[in-house]
N, C-alpha and C positions, 0 to 999 in steps of 0.2 A: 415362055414365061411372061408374065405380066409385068410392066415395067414400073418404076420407081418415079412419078411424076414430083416436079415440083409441088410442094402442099401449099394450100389455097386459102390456108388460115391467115389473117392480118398480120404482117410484122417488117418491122423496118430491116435495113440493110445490119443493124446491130442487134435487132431482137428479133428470137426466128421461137419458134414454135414445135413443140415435140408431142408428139403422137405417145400414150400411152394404153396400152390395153391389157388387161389383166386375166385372169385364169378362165372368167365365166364367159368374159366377152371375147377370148380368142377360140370356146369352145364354141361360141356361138356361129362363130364368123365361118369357121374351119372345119369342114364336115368330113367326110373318112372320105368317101370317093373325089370328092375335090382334090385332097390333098394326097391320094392316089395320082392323078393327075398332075397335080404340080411336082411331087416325086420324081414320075416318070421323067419329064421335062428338066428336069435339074440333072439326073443324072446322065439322059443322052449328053446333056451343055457337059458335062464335065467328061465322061468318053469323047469326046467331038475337040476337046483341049479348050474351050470357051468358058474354063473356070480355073483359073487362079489358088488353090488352097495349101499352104503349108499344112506339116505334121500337126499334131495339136500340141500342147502344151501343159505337161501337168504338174503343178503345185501339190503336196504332199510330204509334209512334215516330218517327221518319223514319230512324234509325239503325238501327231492330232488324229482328234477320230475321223475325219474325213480328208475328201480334197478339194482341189480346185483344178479346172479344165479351159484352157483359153484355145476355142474355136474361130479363127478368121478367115474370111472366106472373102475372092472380088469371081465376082460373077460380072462377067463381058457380054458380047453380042447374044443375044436380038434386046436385051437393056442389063444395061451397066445396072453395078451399086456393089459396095461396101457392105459386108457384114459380120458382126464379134457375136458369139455365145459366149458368157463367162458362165459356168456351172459348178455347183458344188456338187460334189456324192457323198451322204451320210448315211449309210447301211441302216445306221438303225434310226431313220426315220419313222420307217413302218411303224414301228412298236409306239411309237410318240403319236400316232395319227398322222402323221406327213409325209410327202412324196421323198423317198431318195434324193431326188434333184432336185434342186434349188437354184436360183439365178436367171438370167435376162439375156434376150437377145438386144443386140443393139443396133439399127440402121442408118447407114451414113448416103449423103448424098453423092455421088460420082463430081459431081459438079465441081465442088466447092468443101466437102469433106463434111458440112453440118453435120449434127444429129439430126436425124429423123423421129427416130422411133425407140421408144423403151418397151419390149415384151414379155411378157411372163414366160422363161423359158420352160419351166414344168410342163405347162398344158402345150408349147410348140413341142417339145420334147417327146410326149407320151402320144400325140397323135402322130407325129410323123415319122417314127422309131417304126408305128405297126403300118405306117399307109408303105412304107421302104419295102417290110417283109410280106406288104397285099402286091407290090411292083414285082420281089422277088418270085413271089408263089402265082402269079398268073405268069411270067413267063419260064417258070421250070416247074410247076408242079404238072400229075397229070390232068387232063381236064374233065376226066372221070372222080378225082379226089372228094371226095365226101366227108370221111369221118377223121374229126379233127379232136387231137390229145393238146391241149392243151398244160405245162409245169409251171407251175408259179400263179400266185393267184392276187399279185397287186396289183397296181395301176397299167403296165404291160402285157398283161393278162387280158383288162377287160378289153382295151385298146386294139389290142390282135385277137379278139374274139369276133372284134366290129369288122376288120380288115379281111379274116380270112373268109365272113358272109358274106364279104363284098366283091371277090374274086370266085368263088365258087361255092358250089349248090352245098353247102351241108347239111348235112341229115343228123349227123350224131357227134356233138363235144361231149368230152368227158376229160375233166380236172383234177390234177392232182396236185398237192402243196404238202412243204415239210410236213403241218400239222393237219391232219382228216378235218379238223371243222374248220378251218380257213378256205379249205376249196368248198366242204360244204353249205356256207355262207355265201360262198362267191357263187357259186351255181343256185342258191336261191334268190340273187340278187339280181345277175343276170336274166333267168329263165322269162320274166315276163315281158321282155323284150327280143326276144327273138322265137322263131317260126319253128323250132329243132329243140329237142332234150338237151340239154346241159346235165351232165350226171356228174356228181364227185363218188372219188374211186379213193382207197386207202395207199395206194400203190403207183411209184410213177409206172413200173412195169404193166400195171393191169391199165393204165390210160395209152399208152404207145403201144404197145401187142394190139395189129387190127386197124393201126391207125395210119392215113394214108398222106396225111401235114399232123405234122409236131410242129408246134410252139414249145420252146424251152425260156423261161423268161424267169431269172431266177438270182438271188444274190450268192449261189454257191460257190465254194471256192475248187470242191472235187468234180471229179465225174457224178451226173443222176443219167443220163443216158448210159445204155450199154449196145452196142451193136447189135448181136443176140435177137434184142427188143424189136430191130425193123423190120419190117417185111418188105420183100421186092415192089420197089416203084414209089416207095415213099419220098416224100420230101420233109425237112427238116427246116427252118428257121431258129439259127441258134442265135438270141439277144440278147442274154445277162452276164456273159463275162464278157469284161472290156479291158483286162490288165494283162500284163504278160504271166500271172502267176498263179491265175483262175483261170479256169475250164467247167464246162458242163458237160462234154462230148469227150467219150474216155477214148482212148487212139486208136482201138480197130475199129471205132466208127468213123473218125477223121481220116484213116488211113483208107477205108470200105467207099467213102461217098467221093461223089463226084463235087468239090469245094469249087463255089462261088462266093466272090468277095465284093463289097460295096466299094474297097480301093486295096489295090494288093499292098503299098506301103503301111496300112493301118497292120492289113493284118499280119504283118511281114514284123513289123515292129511292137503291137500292141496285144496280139489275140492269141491269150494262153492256148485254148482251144486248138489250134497249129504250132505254136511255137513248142508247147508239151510232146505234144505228137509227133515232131518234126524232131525233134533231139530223142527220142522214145524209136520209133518208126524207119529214124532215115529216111525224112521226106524229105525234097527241096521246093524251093520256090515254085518249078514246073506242075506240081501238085494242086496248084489253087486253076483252077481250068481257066478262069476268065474274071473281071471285073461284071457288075454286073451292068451297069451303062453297055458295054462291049457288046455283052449278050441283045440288048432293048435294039442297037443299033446295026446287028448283022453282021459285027466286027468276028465276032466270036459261037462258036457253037452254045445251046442251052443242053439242055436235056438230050439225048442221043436215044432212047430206048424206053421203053414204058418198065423195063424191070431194075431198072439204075435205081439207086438212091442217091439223089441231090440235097445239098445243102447250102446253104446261102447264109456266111456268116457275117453277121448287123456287128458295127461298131460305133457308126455313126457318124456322119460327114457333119463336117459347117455348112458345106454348100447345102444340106436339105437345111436346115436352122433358116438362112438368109432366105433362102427362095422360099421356104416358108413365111418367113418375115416379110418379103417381098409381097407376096399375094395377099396376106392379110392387110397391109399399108393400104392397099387398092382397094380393097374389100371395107375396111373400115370407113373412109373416103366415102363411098358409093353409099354405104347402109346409116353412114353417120353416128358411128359406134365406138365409142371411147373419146378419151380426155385429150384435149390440145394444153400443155402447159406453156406459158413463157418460157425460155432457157437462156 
């Protein structure tokens, strides 16, 4: 991972200087395969014990429409640094024109604790959410996988539709959203950007029957997957429920696949998607197969069989937020992109 250099802007022993970069310019900086890459590397550091990350933290009113999420993270050898995501989730964003998430990553020096950096955590968020589940699907999907169903058609969507081109050859997406012209829209929107049909379908069933990677990226609160729907050998990235009391994966499909986690504590304590299943099913713990760090680094088995169904459930680490934040710092730095302010 790239490290966290002192910044080289002007300022005394009492005035230091803060890096800010905003949604266009961390989109610019932060390309899908890059940040596949910087993925990767964060997670072996965190399998390998070289990251530091409590639980996360959430704030939630019982009155307010949304939350708040305090993500810290200290990421150690081969370069230190300090790193906060404070995030809001407002479901009904969308319908207002705006991302769910809202809020800023924040970079500290190792050194000395400064502030470094203030970053638009939306655009760190939506790009390294799907480069997590391109990490997930190139080391447990099959390498024959193709046809990709994509559920959910906002900002997660278009994001794991760049991710899953990015790891394997697809030939055919096909889109399904609560409402038919929402994916319709999104598959027009898409299409002229990429090499493969985009088809929107009325039916999450008629996008996953066939399909050999599912994206489920969605703000539901029940099951839209049914087991039924997979065919042998598929892979799964399940990313829109993150609470203990939403689910997108009803329990004989949790029960059916072979579960990979981005950290077993998250999903032990935060991922309805097993904790439903697990009080439903009489799962335990031993059901989640491996972290997936574990899996990148040979700790742990992936995939066993071309006819298993894997899945890989995203909750979201701080450690990807920082080392995203991390590589962006460097990248800003080098290309001369965004704002130094006094602080």
């Amino acid at each position: 991972m790239p490290g966290v250099e002192a910044e080289s802007s002007p300022h005394t022993s009492r005035i230091m200087s803060v890096l800010i970069l905003t949604s266009s310019e961390i989109e610019q900086l932060l390309s899908m395969d890059e940040c596949i890459g910087v993925m990767t590397d964060a997670l072996t550091a965190l399998a390998r014990g070289a990251v530091h990350q409590p639980l996360r933290m959430i704030v939630q009113p019982p009155a307010a429409s949304g939350l708040m999420a305090l993500m810290p993270a200290y990421i150690g050898q081969p370069s230190a640094t300090y790193g906060l995501k404070v995030i809001c989730v407002f479901p009904a964003n969308p319908s207002k024109g705006k991302d769910a998430h809202q809020g800023g990553v924040l970079l500290f020096s190792p050194d000395t604790g400064e502030l470094l950096a203030l970053m638009n955590a939306s655009a760190i968020t939506a790009i390294r959410t799907a480069a997590v589940s391109g990490v997930a699907t190139r080391a447990l999907a099959r390498e024959d996988a193709s046809s990709l169903a994509i559920i959910g058609s906002g900002v997660q969507a278009r994001t794991h539709l760049a991710a899953m081109a990015a790891v394997r050859s697809v030939r055919l997406a096909r889109v399904a959203s609560r409402h038919f012209e929402n994916a319709r829209r999104f598959a027009e929107e898409v299409s002229s950007a990429c090499s493969f049909p985009v088809e929107p379908v009325d039916r999450v069933e008629d996008a996953v029957r066939g399909a050999d990677l599912i994206v489920v990226a969605t703000t539901a609160a029940e099951p839209v997957i049914r087991r039924a729907w997979l065919q042998p050998g598929a892979h799964v990235n399940a990313v829109g429920a993150s609470q203990p009391h939403k689910r997108e994966l009803d329990t004989a499909t949790v029960k059916a696949v072979s579960l990979f986690a981005d950290r077993r504590e998250s999903v032990l304590n935060e991922a309805g998607d097993y904790l439903i299943a697990a009080r439903e099913a009489g799962l335990g713990p031993e059901h989640i197969r491996a972290e997936l760090g574990e899996v990148l680094i040979g700790a742990k088995p992936g995939r066993t069989s071309r006819s298993e169904v894997t899945c890989f459930k995203s909750l979201g680490l701080a450690v990807e937020d920082v080392a995203a934040a991390q590589h962006l710092y460097r990248r800003a730095r080098e290309e001369r992109v965004g704002r130094w302010v006094e602080f």
